[in-house]
N, C-alpha and C positions, 0 to 999 in steps of 0.2 A: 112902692116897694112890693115885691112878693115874700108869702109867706107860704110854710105847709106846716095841719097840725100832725101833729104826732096821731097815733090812735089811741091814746089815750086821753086826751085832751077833748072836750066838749067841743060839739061843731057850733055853741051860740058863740065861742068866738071869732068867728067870722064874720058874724053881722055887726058885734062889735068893733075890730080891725077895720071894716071897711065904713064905717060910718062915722071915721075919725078922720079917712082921706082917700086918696086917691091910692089902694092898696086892694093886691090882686092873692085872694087867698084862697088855699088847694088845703086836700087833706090825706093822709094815708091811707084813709078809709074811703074814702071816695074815689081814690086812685087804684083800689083793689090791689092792694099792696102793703097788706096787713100782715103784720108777722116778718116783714123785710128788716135780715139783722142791721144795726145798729152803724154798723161801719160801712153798709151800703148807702143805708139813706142818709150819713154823711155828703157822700161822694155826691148821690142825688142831687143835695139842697145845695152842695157848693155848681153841679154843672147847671142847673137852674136859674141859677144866682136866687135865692130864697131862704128865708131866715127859718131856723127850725123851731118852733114852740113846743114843749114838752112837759111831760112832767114827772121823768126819767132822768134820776140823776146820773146813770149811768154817761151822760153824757157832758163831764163837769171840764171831763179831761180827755176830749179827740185826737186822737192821734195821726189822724188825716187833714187834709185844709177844710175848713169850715168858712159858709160864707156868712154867719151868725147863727148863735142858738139859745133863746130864752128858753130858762128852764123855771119854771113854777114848783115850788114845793111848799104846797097848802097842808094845814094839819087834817084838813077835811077834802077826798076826793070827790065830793059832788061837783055838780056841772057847775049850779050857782056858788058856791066856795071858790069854785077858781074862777067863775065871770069874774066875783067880786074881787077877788086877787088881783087879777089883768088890770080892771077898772082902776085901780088903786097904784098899779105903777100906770097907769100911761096920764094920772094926773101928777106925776112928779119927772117922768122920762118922755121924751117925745122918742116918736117909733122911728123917726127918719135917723135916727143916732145909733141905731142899733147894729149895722151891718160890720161884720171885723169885729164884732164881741161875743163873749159868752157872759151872759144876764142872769145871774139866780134871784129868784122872786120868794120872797118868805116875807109871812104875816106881818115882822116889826124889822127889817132891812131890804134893800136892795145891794145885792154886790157887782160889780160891774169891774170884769177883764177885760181887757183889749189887748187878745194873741191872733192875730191873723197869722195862721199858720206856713 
């Protein structure tokens, strides 16, 4: 699967992501394309085909097609609060299940949609 983070989102999740499979992860920041509104890098991640990671609830509710977007929302934004967040669902969600959903990640749930738009 491909992924992009958000630029908000720490880049150790990457080494994370990819040492769990066969998954190809980009990032907003690395893509110099920081600051790209919200409704673009929808469009992005859906013409991509790439799941959005974030941690921007601004994106609970897209109004465009999405091709997945986990959203983390840790009470603590350090980089290792939300390793350990990620770390913690991908021991209860596998990543290959995630494409055609929006994923909110919080410290004592997982909520998991499935609106393919």
């Amino acid at each position: 699967m491909k992924f992009k983070l958000d630029e908000n989102v720490p880049w150790i999740l990457k080494k994370v992501i990819e040492n769990i499979g066969q998954h190809e992860v980009d990032s907003v920041f690395h893509e110099n394309i920081s600051g790209i509104d919200d409704k673009s890098l929808i469009i992005k991640c859906f013409e991509e085909k790439r799941l959005l990671i974030t941690l921007n609830a601004d994106f609970i509710n897209p109004t465009d097609n999405f091709y997945g977007i986990i959203i983390m929302r840790s009470k603590k934004q350090g980089k290792n609060a939300v390793k350990e967040l990620f770390e913690r669902f991908l021991k209860s969600f596998p990543l290959e299940e995630s494409s055609g959903k929006i994923i909110i990640i919080e410290p004592n749930q997982i909520r998991i949609r499935s609106e393919i738009s």
